[in-house]
C-alpha positions in Angstrom: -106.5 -0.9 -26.0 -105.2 -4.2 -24.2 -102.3 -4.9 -27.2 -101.7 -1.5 -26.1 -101.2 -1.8 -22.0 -99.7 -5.1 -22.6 -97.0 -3.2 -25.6 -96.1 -0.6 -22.5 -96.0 -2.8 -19.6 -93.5 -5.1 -21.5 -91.4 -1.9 -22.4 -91.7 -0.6 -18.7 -90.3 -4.3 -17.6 -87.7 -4.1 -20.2 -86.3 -0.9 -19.1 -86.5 -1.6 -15.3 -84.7 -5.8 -16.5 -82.1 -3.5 -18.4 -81.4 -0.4 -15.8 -80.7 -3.3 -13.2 -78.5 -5.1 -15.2 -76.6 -2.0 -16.4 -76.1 -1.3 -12.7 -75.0 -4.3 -11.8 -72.2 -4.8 -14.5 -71.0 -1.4 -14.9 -67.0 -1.2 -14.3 -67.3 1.4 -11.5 -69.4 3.7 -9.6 -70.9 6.7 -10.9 -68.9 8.9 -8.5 -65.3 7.1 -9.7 -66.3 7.7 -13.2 -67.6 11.4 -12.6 -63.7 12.1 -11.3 -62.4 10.0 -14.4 -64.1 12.4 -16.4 -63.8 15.3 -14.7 -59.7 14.7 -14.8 -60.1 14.0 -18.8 -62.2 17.2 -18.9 -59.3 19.3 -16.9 -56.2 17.7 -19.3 -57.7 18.0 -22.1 -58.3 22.4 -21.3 -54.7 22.3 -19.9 -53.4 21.2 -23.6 -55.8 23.1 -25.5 -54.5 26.4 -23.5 -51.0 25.0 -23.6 -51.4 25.0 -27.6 -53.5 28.3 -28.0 -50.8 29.6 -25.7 -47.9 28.3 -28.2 -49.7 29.5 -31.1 -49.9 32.8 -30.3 -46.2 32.8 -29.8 -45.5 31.3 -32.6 -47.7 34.4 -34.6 -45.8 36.9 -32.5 -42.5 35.5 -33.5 -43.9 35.4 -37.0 -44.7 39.0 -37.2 -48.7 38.4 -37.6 -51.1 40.0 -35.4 -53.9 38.2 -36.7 -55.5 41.7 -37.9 -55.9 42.4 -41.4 
C-alpha cells in the first residue's frame, strides 16, 4: 500500500510540475488563442460554403439535379 501512495503522490507532483510549466511557456493566453481559433473556425465555414455554393452551380450549369 505505501509503493502505492508514494506511485500517486509522484504522479500528482508530476502533473501539478508539468501544468505550471505548460503555463508558463505557452506562446499566448488562453483567451488570444480562443479568438485564433475561433477566426480559423469562421474561414474555414466561409470556404466550405463558398465551395458547396460553387458546386451547386457548377451541377445546375451541368444539367444534374443530383436526383436519380
Amino acid at each position: 500500500m505505501g509503493k502505492l501512495i508514494r506511485f500517486l503522490g509522484g504522479a500528482a507532483l508530476g502533473a501539478a510540475i508539468g501544468t505550471t510549466a505548460a503555463m508558463f511557456l505557452a506562446p499566448q493566453s488562453g483567451k488570444d488563442l480562443q479568438g485564433r481559433l475561433m477566426a480559423r473556425r469562421e474561414a474555414a465555414m466561409a470556404a466550405g460554403r463558398a465551395e458547396a455554393a460553387g458546386y451547386s452551380k457548377r451541377e445546375q450549369h451541368d444539367g444534374k439535379s443530383g436526383e436519380e
